[in-house]
Structure formats: C-alpha cells, structure tokens
C-alpha positions in Angstrom: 64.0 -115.2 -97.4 64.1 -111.7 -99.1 61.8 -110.5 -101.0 58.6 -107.8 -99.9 55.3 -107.7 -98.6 52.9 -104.8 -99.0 49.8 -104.9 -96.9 46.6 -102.7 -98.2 44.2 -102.0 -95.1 40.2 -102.5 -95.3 37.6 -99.8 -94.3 37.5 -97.6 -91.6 41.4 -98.3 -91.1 43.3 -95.3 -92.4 45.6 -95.6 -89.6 47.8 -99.0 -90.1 50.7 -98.5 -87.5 48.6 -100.7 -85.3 48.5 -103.7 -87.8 51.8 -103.1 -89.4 53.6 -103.8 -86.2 51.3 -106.7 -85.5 52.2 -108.2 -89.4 55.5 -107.4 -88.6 56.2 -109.3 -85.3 54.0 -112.3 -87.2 56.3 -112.1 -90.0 59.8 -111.7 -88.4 58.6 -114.4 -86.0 58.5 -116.9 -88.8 61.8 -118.8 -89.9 61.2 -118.3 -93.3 59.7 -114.7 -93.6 61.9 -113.0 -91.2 64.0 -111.3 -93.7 60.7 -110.3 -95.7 60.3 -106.4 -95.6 56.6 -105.3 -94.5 55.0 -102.5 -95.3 51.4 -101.1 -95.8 50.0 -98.9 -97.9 48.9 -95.7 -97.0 46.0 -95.4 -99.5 43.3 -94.0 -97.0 45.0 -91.3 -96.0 46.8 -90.4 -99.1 43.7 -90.9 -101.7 41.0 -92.0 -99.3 37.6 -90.3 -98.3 37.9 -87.5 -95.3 36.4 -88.6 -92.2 33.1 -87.2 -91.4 29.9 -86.0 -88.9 26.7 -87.6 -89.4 25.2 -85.4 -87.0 23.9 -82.5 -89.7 21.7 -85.4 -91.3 20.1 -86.5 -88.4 17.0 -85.1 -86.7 18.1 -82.7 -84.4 16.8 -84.3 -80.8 18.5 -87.3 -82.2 21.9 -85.9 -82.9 22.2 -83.8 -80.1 22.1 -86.7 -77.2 24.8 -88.1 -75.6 25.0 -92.0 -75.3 25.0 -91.2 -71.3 22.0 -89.6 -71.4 18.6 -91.3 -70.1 15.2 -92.1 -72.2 12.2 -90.4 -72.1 9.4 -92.7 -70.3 7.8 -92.7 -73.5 10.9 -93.8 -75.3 11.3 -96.9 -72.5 7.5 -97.3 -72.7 7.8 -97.8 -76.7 10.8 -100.1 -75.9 8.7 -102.5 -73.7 6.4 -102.9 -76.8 8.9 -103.8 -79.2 10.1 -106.3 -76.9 6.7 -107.9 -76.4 6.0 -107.3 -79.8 9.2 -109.7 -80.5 8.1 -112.4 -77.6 3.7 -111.3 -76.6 4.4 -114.0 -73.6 7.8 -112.2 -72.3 5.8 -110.5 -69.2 3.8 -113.9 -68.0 7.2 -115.3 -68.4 8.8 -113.0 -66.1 6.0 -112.7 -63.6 5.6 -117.1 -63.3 9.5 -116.6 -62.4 9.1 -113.9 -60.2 5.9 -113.9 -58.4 7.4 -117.4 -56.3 10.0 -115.2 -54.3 7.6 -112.8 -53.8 4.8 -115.2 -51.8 4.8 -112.1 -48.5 3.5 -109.2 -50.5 0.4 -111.1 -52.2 -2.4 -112.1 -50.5 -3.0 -116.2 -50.1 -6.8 -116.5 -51.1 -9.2 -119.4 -51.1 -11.0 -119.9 -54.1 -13.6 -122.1 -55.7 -11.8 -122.5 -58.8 -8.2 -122.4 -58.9 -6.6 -118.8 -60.5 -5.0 -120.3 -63.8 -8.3 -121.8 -64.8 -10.4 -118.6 -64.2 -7.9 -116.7 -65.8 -8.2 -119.5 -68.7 -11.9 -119.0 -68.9 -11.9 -115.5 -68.8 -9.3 -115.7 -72.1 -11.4 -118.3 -73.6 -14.9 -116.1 -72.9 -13.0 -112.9 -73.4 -15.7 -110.2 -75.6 -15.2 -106.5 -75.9 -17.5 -103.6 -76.7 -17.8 -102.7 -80.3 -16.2 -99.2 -79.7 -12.9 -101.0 -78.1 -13.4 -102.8 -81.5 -13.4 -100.2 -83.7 -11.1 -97.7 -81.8 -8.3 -100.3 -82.4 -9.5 -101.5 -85.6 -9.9 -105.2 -84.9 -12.7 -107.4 -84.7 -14.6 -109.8 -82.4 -12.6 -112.8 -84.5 -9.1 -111.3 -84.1 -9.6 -110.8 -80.3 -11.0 -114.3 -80.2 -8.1 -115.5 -81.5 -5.2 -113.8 -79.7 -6.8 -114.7 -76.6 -7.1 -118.3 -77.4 -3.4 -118.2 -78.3 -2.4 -116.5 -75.1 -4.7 -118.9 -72.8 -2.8 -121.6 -74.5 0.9 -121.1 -73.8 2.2 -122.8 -70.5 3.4 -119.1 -69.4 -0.5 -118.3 -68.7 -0.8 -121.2 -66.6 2.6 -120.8 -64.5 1.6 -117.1 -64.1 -1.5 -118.1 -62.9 -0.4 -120.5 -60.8 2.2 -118.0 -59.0 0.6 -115.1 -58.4 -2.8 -117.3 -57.6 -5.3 -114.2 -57.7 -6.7 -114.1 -60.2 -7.5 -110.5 -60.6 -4.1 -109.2 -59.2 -3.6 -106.0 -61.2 0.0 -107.1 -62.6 -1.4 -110.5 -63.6 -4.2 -109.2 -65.2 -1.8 -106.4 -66.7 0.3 -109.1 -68.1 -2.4 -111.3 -69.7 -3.7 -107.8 -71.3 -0.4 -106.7 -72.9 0.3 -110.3 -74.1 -3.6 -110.4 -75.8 -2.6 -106.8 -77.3 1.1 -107.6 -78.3 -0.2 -110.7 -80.1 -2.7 -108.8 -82.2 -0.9 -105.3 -82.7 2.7 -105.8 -83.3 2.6 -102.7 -85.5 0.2 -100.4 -84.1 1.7 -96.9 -81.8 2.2 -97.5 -78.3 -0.7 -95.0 -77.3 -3.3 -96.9 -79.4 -2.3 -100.2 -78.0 -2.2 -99.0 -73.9 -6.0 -98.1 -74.7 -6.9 -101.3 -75.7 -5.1 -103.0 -73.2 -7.2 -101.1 -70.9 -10.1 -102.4 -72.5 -9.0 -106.2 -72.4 -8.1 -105.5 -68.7 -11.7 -104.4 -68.0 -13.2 -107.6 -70.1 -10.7 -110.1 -68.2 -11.8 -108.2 -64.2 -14.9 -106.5 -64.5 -15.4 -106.2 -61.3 -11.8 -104.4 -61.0 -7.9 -105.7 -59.9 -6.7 -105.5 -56.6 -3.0 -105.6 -55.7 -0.2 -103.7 -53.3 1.7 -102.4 -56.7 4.6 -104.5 -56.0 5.3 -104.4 -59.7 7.8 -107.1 -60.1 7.7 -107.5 -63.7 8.8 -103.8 -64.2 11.5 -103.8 -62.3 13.1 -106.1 -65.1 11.4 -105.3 -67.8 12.1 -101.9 -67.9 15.9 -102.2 -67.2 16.0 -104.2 -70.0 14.2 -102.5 -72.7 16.0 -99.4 -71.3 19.3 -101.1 -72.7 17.8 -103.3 -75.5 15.4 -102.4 -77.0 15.4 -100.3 -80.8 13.5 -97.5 -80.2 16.3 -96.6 -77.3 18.5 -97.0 -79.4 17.5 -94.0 -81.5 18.4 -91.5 -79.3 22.2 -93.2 -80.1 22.3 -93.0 -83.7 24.6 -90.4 -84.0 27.2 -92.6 -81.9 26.2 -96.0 -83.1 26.0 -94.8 -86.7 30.2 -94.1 -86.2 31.3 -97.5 -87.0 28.8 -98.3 -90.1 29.8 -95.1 -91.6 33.2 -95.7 -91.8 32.2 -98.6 -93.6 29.9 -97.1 -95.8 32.1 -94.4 -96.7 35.0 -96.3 -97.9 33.0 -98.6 -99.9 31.1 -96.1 -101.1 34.2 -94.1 -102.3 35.9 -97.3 -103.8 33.0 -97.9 -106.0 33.1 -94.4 -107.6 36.6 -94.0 -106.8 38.5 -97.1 -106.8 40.6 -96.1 -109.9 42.5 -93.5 -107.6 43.3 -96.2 -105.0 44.6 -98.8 -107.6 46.7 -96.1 -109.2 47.8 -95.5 -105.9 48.8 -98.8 -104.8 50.7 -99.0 -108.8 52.9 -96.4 -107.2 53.6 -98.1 -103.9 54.6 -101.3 -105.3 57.2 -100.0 -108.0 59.2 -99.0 -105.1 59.3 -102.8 -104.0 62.2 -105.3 -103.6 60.9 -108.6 -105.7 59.5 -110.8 -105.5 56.6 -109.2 -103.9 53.8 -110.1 -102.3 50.4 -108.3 -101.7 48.1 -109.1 -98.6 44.8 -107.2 -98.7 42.4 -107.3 -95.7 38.8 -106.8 -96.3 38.2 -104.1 -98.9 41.6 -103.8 -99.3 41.8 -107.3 -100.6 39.0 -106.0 -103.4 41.4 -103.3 -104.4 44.1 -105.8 -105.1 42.2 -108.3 -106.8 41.0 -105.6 -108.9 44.4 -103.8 -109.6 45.8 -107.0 -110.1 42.9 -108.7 -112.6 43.7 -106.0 -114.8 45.6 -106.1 -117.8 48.4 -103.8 -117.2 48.8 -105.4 -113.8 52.3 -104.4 -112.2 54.6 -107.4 -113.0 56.4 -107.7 -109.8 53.8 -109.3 -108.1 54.0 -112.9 -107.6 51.8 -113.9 -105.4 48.2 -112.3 -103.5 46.9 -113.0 -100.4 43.7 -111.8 -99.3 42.0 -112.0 -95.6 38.6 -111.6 -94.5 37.7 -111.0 -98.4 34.8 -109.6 -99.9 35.8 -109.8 -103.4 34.1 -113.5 -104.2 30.9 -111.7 -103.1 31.4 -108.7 -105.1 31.9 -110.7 -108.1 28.7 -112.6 -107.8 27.4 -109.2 -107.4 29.2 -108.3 -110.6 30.3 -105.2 -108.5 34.3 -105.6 -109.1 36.2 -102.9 -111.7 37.7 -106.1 -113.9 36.0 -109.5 -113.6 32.3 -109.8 -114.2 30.4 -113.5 -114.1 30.5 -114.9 -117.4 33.3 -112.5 -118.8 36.5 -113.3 -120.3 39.0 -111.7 -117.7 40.3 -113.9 -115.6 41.7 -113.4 -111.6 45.2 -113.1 -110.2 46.9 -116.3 -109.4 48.3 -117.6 -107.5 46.1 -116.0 -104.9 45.7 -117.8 -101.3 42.5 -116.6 -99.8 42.3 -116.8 -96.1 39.2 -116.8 -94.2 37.6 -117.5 -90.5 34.1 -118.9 -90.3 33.3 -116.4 -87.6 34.1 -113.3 -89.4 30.9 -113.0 -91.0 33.0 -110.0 -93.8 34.8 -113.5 -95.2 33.8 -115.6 -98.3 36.3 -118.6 -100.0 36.9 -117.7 -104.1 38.3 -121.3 -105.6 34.4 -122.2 -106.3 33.1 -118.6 -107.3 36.1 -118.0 -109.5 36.5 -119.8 -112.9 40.3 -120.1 -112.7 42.7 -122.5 -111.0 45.6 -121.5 -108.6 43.1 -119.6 -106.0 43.6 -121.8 -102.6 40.8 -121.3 -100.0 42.6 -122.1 -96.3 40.7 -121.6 -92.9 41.9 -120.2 -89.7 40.0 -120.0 -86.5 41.0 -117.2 -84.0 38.5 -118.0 -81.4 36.5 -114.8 -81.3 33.2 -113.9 -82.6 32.4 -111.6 -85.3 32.9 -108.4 -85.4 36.3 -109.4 -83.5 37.3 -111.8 -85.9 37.0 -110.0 -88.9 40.4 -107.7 -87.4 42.0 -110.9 -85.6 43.9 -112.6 -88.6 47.2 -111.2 -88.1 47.5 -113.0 -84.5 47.0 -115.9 -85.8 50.2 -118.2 -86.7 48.2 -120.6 -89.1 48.1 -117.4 -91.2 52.1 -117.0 -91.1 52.5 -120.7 -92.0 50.4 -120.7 -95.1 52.5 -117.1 -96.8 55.7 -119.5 -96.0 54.4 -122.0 -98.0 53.2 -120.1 -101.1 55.5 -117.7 -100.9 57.5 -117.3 -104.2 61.1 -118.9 -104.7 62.3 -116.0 -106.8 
C-alpha cells in the first residue's frame, strides 16, 4: 500500500528515533502497511520549548540534595506523622502483628484484669490537665472523643492482647500517637509529640516500663523514610523532572501552538498522498487543531490519534479551533485510539458533535504511566490504520 504516515510526538518527547523505529517495525510488519513510508515530525526540537533546570526556583536546601542522600530525623519524624495522619491506627496495627514473634523480650505478667481491657478503660476514662488542653488547643470533648474512637477499633484490642502489659512504653506510645493523630492531623510535628506526652502520662500515670525493643520503629520508620511526602521534599528537584517536561510543552503549545501547526504545514507538503497523520498525546491536540482549521492542508485523508487529550481539551474549551457550542467542526475521518489504563486517554465520538470519529480500545497490559507510551507495540493498533486507511 503506498501512500505516507507522519507521526507528531507528545510532551517531553523531543527525541522520536526511539518510537519511529518502533512505528516502523509495527508498520512494515503489517501486510497492508508495509510499503507505507513513516516518518515523524520533528516539531520539539525544531520549534519546541528548550529544556530546562528547576533548581534556581526551588528553595535552596531543597535543590541542592541528591536523591541518594539521607533525611534529617526530623524530616523522617514528620514522615511518620503524615502516615498516621493518613491511617491514626497504622502503629497498633503494626505492633498486634509484631509483638507475637517477639513473646522473649516482654515480660509475661499476671494480672487482675486482662491488658486490652485496662488499656480500654484507661481510653474510655482518659482526662488531661487544662494546660495540655490549651497548649494544643483542644478541649476536654475532642479528647473524649478521639479516645473513644481509638478504644473502639479492633487494632487496640489485638495490640493489647499481644503485648499483654499494659503499660509497656511502646504500647502505650502507640495508643498515644493514635489518640493525637486522630485529633491533629494538621497540627506541626513538635506540637503534636508534646501532647502525645501528655496523653501518655494520662493513659500510665504511674510511668511505662519496657526493654526498648522498639518493634514498631523498625518498620515504621523504613517506611516513611521511603513513602512518606514530606521525604519526598528533599527530591523535588529530581522528581519535579518528569512533570516539567509536561508542563512545559503544554504550557508552550497553549501560547505557542501556532508555531508548531505551521510547523507541521511544512512537514506534510513534502508528503507522498494519501497521507495519514498519527498524533500521540499532545501531539494528537496539535493535529486535531491544525487539521479543524479551515485552511487545513488537503492531502490529509485520514487522523489517528493515541492516548489523546484533545476530547478533554475541548470540554475545557482549551483547543485553538473547536469550542463547545461553536460552528467548526473536527477532522474526519479520525480513529481515536485509547487504553483504559493510560489515564492521559479520553474517547471523542460522544464529546464531538460530528460523525466519522471511531473510538477503538487496545489493552497493552501495563499500568499507567506505562501505558500511556506502550501503543506502538501493540498489533491491535496496526490492524485498525489497515482498515481505515485511505484507498487513494
């Protein structure tokens, strides 16, 4: 079949040797597309936004770390919180799990009552002195409350039942943090390790006792360590890599896209017809945009689009030609091509008012982010430009 295919890359993908050799092996492995000639646009790095640092807009201590490079205790410390902050009960979880394969290093008392229902009467009885109170800014009501709520939960009772002491430091630690994560989610970390100090003292008055065998910590702080937010911070600079490039390109197609789309004008007249244009994420908004226009180029005969954004954008009214209620009408015939996992995909027959735009699924396995980039291994894809490509 002769004919030409030009492919216009998304963001962040200036360099298209990579996918151009992918779409071509696709294409030539095809019956009827092997004699189609493939070629991409070069639009990023002819027209496109230079690539760029972050770093100088960035606080300083942030910038300057390197993603090997290990947190502060306070910066861990903080993490913990925002994990309890997400789950108060994450600790007593832990330590009902833990505190069974740990039965040499506590000591096996005897006990009138059994530990989970002291510790349930102390939550239940739990009062504080008024200048806990007001250092924290809470009230009797609030702490009644949050301990209620934590004396109710079946990880209070398992924890109990584990560690069966009832004032063992790490249990009573535990029950602390989860009375003071359920109440200040959004307080500092230093305002809510003093009250947890005070709840301690109002749960064992008389004092904890324990050997320090700290067995929550020695998940809990591996974990926030690599999970948690606040951690994260100190790897913005890196982390913020991929989401610029994003940002960038969108951001320059919006107040530039008229360069690219005179750009891509230029590409196609030097095209065999018929010819076809495939456009991958933003890419696929440049063509539907150069291609809704008026003064389209007249050799293209059919568009393809994969891992779209352009049905979004409309609703948005955020594309160059076509605006919701408007009398311009979209490209067609235009096969749109999307993968449920690739979260960057959206289907067009229902959001456009025109007929000849053909929604078609494929499914490449992977989770999103991967799937937004895995359409061109995929042979459903291959199969449906055969069978819309033009005859002539």
């Amino acid at each position: 079949m002769a004919g030409s295919l030009l492919f216009v890359h998304g963001t962040g993908a200036h360099g298209t040797s990579g996918t151009l050799k992918r779409l071509r092996d696709g294409m030539g492995a095809h019956p009827v597309l092997s004699g189609v000639a493939v070629s991409a646009s070069r639009w990023g790095e002819a027209v496109g936004p230079a690539d760029l640092d972050v770093a100088s807009a960035l606080p300083p201590d942030i910038a300057a770390r390197a993603l090997g490079e290990e947190p502060a205790d306070a910066e861990v410390t903080a993490a913990e919180w925002d994990l309890l902050a997400a789950d108060p009960m994450l600790e007593l979880r832990l330590l009902a799990a833990l505190a069974g394969t740990d039965t040499g290093s506590r000591p096996i008392l005897v006990a009138v009552d059994s530990a989970d229902v002291v510790v349930y009467e102390r939550l239940t009885g739990l009062t504080l002195p008024s200048e806990a109170l007001a250092a924290a800014g809470v009230d009797d009501a609030e702490v009644t409350s949050a301990a209620a709520f934590v004396a109710a939960q079946p990880e209070t009772t398992e924890a109990a039942g584990a560690v069966a002491d009832p004032d063992d430091d790490e249990l009573v630690t535990a029950l602390a943090r989860a009375v003071v994560a359920t109440m200040l989610q959004s307080r500092g970390s230093a305002a809510r390790q003093a009250f947890v100090d005070a709840v301690k003292a109002g749960l064992a008055p008389a004092g904890t006792r324990g050997i320090g065998t700290k067995l929550v910590g020695k998940v809990l702080r591996p974990l926030a360590t690599r999970l948690a937010t606040r951690v994260a911070m100190r790897r913005r600079g890196a982390l913020m890599d991929p989401t610029t490039d994003f940002i960038r390109d969108i951001a320059f197609y919006i107040r530039r896209g008229e360069v690219v789309r005179e750009h891509l004008v230029g590409e196609l007249a030097a095209l065999a017809p018929p010819v076809v244009v495939l456009g991958h994420s933003l890419g696929g908004i440049a063509a539907v945009d150069l291609l809704s226009a008026p003064d389209r180029p007249s050799g293209v005969r059919l568009l393809v689009t994969a891992g779209s954004q352009a049905p979004y954008l409309y609703l948005l009214d955020a594309l160059d030609r076509l605006r919701p209620g408007g009398a311009a009408a979209p490209f067609t015939p235009w096969l749109n091509v999307y993968d449920r996992a690739d979260l960057l995909s959206f289907c067009a027959a229902r959001v456009f008012p025109a007929i000849g735009i053909r929604d078609e699924p494929v499914d490449a396995g992977v989770p999103f982010p991967d799937a937004h980039s895995a359409y061109w291994e995929q042979p459903r894809l291959y199969e449906l430009i055969a069978e819309h490509w033009p005859s002539s």
